[in-house]
N, C-alpha and C positions, 0 to 999 in steps of 0.2 A: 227553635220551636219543635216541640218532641210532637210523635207522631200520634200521640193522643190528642192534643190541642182540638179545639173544634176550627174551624175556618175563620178565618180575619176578615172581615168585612174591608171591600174595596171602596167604598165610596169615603170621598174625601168630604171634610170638615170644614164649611165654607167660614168664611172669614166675618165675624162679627163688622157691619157698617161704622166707619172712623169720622164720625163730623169735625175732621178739622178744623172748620172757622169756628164750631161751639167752644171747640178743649180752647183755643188761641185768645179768645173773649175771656171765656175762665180766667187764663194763666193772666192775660193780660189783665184784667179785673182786681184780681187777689196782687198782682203787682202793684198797681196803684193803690187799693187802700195801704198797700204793705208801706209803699214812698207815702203816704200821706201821713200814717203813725208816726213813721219815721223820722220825719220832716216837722211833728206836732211836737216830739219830744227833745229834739233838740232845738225847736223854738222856745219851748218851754222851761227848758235849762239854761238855753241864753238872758231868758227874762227873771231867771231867779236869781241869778247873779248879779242881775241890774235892783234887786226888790232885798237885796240882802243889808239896807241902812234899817227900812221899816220892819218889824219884827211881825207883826199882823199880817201884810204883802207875803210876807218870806215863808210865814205858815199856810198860807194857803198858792203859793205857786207850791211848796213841799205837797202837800195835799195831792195836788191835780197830776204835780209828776209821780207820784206812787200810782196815783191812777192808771196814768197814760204807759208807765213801764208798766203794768202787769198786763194792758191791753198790746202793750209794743211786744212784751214776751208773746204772748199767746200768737198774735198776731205773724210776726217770726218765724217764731215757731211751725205754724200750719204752712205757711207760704217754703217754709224751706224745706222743710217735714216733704210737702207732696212734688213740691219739682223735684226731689229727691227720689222719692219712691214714684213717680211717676214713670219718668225716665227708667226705671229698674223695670216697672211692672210691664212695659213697654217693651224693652229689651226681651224679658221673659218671654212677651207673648211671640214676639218673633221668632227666638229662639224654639220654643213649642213648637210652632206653625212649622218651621224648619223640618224642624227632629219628626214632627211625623208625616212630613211629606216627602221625606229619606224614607222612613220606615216601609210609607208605603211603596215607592216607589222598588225599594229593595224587595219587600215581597211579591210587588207585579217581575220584578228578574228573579228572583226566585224560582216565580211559575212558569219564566220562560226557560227558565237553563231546565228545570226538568222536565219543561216538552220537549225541547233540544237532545236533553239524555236519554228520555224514552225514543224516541225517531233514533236515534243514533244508535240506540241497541235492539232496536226492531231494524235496522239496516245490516248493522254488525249482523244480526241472525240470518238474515235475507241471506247476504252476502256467503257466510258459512253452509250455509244450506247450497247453493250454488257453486263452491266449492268442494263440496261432498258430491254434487251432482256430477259434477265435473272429472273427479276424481275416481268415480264408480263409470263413468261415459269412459274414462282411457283404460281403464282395468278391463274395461267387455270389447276396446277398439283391440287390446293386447292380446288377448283370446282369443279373440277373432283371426285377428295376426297370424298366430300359431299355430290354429287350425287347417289355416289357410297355404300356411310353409308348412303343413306334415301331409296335408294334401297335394300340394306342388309335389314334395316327396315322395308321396305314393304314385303320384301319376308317373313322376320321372322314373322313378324305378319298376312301374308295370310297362311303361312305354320299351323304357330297357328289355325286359322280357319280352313285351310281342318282338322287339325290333331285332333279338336274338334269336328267337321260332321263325320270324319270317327270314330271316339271312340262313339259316338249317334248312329251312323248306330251299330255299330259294337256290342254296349249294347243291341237292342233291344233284344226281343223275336221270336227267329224263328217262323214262322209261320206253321202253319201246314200245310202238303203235299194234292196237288189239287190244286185247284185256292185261286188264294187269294180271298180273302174277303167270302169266301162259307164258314165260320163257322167252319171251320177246320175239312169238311167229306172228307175223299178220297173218290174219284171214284174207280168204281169196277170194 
């Protein structure tokens, strides 16, 4: 189905009503006249052969039998003719009925595998996208990281400095009591 198509209609094709006791009458019907023909023409040819001294007798059992064979063809004929095609036309319809309740039912999977494949690639995207989230969340946790050890780094290395001023402050030489810088006299 190309993508121009217009849509298939879903609703199914209900089943024509099957009077099985009318067909069974029928069949059975057209089988009895069929045994009756049947039965009339080889009665009938048994009796010509009994009628074949008299020559008058003999021409009119000939007579009736021409009759009755072209009625026993016909007759035959129709009877075999339609349990023939009957059974076929029957066959067909089932087979129809079949083939398009596959069809449909293949186009109702159809609809379903591409809600299936639409959901699955609106997940697949979901998914991707949460991925990328994910992957920009550790690249700024990584940053952060770095930041954070070049600031450890700075700290440790200014702590080093105060911690080498306060060990120089801390070496000197007291100074003697009084003012500074006076030579170290106290006042009196």
């Amino acid at each position: 189905m190309a993508a121009n198509d217009p849509p298939r209609s879903t609703e199914t094709i209900p089943e024509p009503p099957i009077d099985v006791w009318a067909r069974r009458l029928r069949e059975t019907m057209a089988a009895f006249i069929a045994g009756v023909v049947v039965l009339s023409f080889v009665v009938m040819t048994g009796l010509a052969f009994f009628y074949t001294d008299n020559n008058e007798t003999f021409t009119r059992a000939k007579d009736l039998l021409l009759f009755i064979n072209s009625v026993l063809g016909v007759v035959i004929g129709f009877y075999f003719n339609k349990v023939s095609t009957e059974g076929r036309a029957e066959s067909a319809e089932n087979t129809a009925r079949t083939a398009s309740a596959n069809a449909q039912q293949a186009v109702e999977e159809r609809a379903e595998a591409t809600a299936q494949a639409t959901q699955a690639t609106a997940q697949a995207t979901q998914a991707t996208q949460v991925a990328t989230q994910a992957e920009q969340a550790r690249q700024e946790a990584t940053q952060q990281a770095a930041q954070a050890q070049q600031q450890a780094d700075e700290a440790v290395s200014l702590l080093g400095d105060v911690s080498a001023s306060a060990q120089a402050v801390l070496s000197q030489p007291r100074p003697a009591g009084g003012v500074l810088g006076a030579g170290g006299v106290e006042p009196e």
